[in-house]
C-alpha positions as CSV (number, residue, x, y, z in Angstrom):
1,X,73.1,45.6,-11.8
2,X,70.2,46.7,-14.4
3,X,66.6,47.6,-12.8
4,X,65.2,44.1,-13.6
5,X,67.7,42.8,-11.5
6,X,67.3,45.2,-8.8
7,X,63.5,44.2,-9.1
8,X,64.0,40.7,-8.9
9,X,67.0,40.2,-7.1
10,X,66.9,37.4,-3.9
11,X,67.0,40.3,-1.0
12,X,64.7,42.9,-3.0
13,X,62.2,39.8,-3.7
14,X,62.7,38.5,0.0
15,X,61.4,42.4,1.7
16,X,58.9,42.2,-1.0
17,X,57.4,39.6,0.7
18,X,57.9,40.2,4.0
19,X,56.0,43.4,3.1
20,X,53.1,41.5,1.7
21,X,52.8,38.8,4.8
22,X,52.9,41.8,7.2
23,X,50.3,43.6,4.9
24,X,47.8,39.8,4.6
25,X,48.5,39.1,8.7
26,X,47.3,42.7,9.1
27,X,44.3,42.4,7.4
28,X,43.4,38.6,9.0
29,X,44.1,40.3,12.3
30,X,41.6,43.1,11.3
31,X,39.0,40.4,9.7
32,X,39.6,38.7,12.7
33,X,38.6,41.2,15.3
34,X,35.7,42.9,13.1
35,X,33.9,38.9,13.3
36,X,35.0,38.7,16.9
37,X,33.2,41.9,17.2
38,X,30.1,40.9,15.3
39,X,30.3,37.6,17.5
40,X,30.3,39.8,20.8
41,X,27.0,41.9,19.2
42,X,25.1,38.9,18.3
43,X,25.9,37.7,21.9
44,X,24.7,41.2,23.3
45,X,21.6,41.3,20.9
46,X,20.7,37.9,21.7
47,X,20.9,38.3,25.7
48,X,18.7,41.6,25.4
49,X,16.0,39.2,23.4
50,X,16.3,36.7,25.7
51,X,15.7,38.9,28.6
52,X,12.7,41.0,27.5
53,X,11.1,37.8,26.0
54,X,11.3,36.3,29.7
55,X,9.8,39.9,31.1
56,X,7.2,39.8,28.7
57,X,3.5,39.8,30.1
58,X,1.0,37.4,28.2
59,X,-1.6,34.7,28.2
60,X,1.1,32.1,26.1
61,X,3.4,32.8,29.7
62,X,0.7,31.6,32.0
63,X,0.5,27.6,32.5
64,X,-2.6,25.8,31.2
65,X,-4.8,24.2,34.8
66,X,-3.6,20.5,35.1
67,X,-4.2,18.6,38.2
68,X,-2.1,18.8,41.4
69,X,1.0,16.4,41.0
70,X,-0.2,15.2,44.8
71,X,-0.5,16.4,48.3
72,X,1.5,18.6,50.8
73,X,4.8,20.2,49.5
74,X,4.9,21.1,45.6
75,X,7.4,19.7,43.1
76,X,9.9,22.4,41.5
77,X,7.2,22.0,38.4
78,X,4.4,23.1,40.7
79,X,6.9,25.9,42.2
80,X,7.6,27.1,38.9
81,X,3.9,27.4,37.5
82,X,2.9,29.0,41.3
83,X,5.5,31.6,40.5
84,X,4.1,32.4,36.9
85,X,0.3,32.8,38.1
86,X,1.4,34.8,40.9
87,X,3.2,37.3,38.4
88,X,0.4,37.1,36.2
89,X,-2.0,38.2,39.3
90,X,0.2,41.0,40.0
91,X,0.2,42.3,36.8
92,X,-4.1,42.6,37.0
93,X,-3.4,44.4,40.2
94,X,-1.0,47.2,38.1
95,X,-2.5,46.7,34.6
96,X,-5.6,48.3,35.9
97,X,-3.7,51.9,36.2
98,X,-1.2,51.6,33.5
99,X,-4.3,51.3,31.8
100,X,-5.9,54.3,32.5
101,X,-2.5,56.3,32.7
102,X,-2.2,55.3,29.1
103,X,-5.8,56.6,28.5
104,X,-4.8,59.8,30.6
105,X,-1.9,60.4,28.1
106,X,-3.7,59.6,24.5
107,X,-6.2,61.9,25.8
108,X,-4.4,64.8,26.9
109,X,-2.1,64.8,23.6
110,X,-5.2,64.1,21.9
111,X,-3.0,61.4,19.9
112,X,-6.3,59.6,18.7
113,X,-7.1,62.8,15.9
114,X,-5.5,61.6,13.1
115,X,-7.0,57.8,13.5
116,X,-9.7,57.1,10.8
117,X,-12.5,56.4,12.6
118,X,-13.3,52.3,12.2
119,X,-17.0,52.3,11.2
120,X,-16.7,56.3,9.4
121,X,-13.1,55.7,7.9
122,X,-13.5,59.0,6.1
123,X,-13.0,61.1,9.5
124,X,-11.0,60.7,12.3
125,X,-12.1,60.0,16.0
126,X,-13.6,63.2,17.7
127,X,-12.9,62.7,21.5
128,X,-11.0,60.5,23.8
129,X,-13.8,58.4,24.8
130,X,-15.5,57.7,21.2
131,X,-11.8,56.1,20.5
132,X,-11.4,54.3,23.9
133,X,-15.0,52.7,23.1
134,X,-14.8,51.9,18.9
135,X,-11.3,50.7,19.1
136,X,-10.4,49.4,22.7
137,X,-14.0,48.7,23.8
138,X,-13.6,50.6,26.8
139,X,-17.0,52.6,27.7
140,X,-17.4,56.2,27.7
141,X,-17.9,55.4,32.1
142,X,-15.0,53.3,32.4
143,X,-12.7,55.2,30.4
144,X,-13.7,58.1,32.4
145,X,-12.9,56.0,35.8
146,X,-9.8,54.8,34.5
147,X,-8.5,58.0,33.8
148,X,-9.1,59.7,37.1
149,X,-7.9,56.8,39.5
150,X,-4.5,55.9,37.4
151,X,-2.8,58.7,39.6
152,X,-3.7,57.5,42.8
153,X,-3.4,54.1,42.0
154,X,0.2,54.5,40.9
155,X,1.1,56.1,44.2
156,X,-0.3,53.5,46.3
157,X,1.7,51.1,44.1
158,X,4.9,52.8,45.0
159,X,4.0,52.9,48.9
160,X,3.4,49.0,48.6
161,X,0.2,48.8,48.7
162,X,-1.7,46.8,46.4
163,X,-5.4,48.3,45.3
164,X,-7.7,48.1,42.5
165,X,-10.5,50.5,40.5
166,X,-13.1,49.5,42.9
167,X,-11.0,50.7,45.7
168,X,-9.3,53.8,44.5
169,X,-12.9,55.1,43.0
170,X,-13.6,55.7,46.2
171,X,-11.1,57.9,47.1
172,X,-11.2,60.1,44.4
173,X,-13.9,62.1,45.3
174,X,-11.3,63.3,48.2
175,X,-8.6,64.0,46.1
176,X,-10.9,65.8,44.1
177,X,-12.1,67.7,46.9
178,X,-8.6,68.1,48.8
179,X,-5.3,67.0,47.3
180,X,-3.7,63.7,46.3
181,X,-2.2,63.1,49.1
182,X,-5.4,63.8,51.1
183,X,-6.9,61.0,49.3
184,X,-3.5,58.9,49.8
185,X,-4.3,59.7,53.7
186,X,-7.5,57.8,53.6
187,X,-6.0,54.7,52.3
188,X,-3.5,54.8,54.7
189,X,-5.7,55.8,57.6
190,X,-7.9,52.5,56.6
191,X,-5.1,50.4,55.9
192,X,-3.3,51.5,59.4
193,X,-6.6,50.2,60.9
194,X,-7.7,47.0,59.8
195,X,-4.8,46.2,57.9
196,X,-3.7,46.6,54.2
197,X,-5.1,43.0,53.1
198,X,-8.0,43.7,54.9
199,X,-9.1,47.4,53.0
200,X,-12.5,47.0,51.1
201,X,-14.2,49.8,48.9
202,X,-16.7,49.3,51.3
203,X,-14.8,50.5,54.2
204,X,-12.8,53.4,52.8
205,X,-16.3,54.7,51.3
206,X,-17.6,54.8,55.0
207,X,-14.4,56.7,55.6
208,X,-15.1,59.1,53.1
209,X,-18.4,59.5,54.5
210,X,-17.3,60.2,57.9
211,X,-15.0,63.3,56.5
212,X,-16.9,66.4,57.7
213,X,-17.9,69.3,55.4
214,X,-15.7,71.9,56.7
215,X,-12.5,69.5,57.0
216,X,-9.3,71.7,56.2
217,X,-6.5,69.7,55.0
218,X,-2.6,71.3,54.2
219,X,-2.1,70.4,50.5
220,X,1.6,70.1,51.1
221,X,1.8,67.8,54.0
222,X,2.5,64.3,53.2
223,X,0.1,61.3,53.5
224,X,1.6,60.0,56.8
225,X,0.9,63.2,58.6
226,X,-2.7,63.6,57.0
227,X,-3.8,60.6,58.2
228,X,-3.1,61.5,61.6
229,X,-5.2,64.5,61.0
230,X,-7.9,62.8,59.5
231,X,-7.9,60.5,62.4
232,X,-7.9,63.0,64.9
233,X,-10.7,64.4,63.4
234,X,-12.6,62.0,63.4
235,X,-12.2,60.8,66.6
236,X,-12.9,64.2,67.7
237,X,-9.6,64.8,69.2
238,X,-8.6,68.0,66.7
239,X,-11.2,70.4,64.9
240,X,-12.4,69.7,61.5
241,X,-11.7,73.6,60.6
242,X,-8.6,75.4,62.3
243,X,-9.4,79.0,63.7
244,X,-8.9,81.3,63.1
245,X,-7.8,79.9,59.3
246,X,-3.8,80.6,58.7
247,X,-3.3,82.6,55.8
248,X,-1.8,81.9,53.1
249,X,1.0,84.8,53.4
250,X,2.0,83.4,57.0
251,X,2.0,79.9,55.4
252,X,4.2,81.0,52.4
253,X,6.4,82.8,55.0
254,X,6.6,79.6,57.1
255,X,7.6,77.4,54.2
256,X,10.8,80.3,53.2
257,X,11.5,79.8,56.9
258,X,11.6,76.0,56.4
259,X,13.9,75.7,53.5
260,X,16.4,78.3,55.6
261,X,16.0,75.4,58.0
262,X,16.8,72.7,55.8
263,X,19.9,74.2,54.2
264,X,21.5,74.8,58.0
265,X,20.9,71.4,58.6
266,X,21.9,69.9,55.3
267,X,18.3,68.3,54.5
268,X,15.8,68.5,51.1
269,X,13.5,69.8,52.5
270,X,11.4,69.8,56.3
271,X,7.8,69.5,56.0
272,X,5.2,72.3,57.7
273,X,4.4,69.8,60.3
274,X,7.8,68.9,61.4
275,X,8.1,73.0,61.9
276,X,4.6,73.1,63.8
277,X,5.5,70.0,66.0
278,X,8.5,71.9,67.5
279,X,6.9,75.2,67.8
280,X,4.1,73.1,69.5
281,X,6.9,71.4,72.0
282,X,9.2,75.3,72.6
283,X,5.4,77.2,73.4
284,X,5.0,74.2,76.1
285,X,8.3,74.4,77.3
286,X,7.9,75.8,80.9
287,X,11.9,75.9,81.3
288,X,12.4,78.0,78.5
289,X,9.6,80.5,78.1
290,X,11.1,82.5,74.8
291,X,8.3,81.2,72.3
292,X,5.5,81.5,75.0
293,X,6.7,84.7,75.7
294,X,6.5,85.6,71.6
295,X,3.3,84.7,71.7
296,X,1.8,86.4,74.0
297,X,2.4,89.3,73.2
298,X,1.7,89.1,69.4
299,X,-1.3,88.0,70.8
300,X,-1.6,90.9,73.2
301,X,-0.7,93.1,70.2
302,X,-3.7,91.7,68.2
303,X,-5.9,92.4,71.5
304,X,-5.2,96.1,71.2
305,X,-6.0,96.1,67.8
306,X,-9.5,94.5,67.9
């Protein structure tokens, strides 16, 4: 048989083009999964759209006043626009301190300086507060506020409790004073009393007032346990200053001593009041007179030494 015959013979031309089919089917099957892929992506792209355009805060989300639809229980319209003005309400009582954390952070990174400034385009904004004011309209006080309450404002957020500037300014002062949590302490020493719908700036600046000059508060207890102090305090059941003063070597030792504690028993960590309670409880403990007996004669020891 001569090579055009081999070429074009019935067999040679029938696995010619089963070759081609096989090769055109592979290629359909490939087409067909890259658009069933695309398909799947468009689906995925379109979801994520859909679902931050529904979390998306603005005044377009918030339904425009209209009459009520009639008395007692509301229609699933009125349910529906309730639901949107009470997220946007909750927003106001978080913007506040996104806000000023935002402030906090363009400040600190100083991520204003390369800004032409809007009314002397020919240099760039000097401070934080020149910024805040020419381009945001924030004043040089507010910005100030804004900035040192976002912290403590967050925090409360977190604990479930819902404040705003007027509120946490009045705290501030004691977290500048003490400690964050110190000034965490006093919201929750306030909110424990009257109840957390009931707390006014008012009544936690008449708190803060109450706070005596000499207080001494442990930086690293939490703000559960300081507001038991601060309470006590104030109700004159505990001093205002502990003496003699613990000092800050016996305190460092006590905290090693804790975290021994906490890996023996498997925990993250045990505060310095959890260790105090029970060494509070084994000195009163008349059936087992071991710490007692420690103590008095480290105390007798010191006696001798005077």
């Amino acid at each position: 048989m001569s090579k055009w015959e081999d070429a074009t013979g019935w067999d040679t031309v029938g696995a010619a083009g089963s070759g081609k089919a096989a090769v055109r089917l592979a290629r359909n099957e490939q087409t067909s999964e890259e658009e069933r892929a695309a398909a799947r992506a468009a689906q995925v792209e379109k979801a994520v759209a859909e679902a931050v355009e529904a979390v998306r805060p603005g005044l377009d989300k918030i339904p425009d006043p209209v009459e009520p639809s009639g008395e007692g229980a509301l229609t699933d319209e009125e349910t529906e626009r309730f639901r949107l003005c009470n997220d946007g309400i909750d927003l106001a009582n978080t913007a506040w301190f996104m806000q000023g954390k935002s402030l906090d952070t363009v400040a600190v990174g100083r991520l204003f300086r390369a800004t032409p400034h809007r009314l002397e385009p020919e240099r760039p904004y000097a401070t934080i507060e020149e910024w805040a004011e020419v381009e945001k309209g924030i004043s040089n006080s507010q910005c100030s506020k804004l900035r040192a309450a976002w912290e403590l404002g967050e925090v409360l957020a977190a604990r479930g409790y819902t404040s705003n500037p007027g509120q946490v300014r009045e705290i501030v002062p004691v977290r500048n004073a003490f400690n964050l949590n110190a000034a965490i302490a006093v919201y929750v020493l306030v909110a424990d009393s009257v109840g957390a719908d009931q707390v006014t700036a008012a009544r936690l600046r008449d708190t803060v007032k109450l706070l005596p000059g000499d207080l001494q508060l442990d930086e690293e207890d939490d703000p559960d346990a300081l507001a038991k102090v601060i309470q006590g305090v104030l109700l004159g059941e505990l001093p205002a200053a502990p003496a003699p003063a613990i000092p800050k070597a016996v305190t460092q030792a006590v905290d090693r001593r804790a975290v021994d504690l906490a890996n023996v028993l498997d925990r993250s960590r045990i505060p310095r009041s959890e260790v105090q309670l029970y060494l509070l409880q084994a000195f009163a403990d008349t059936d087992d007179p071991t710490v007692y007996n420690a103590v008095l004669e480290r105390m007798k020891q010191a006696d001798k030494q005077k």
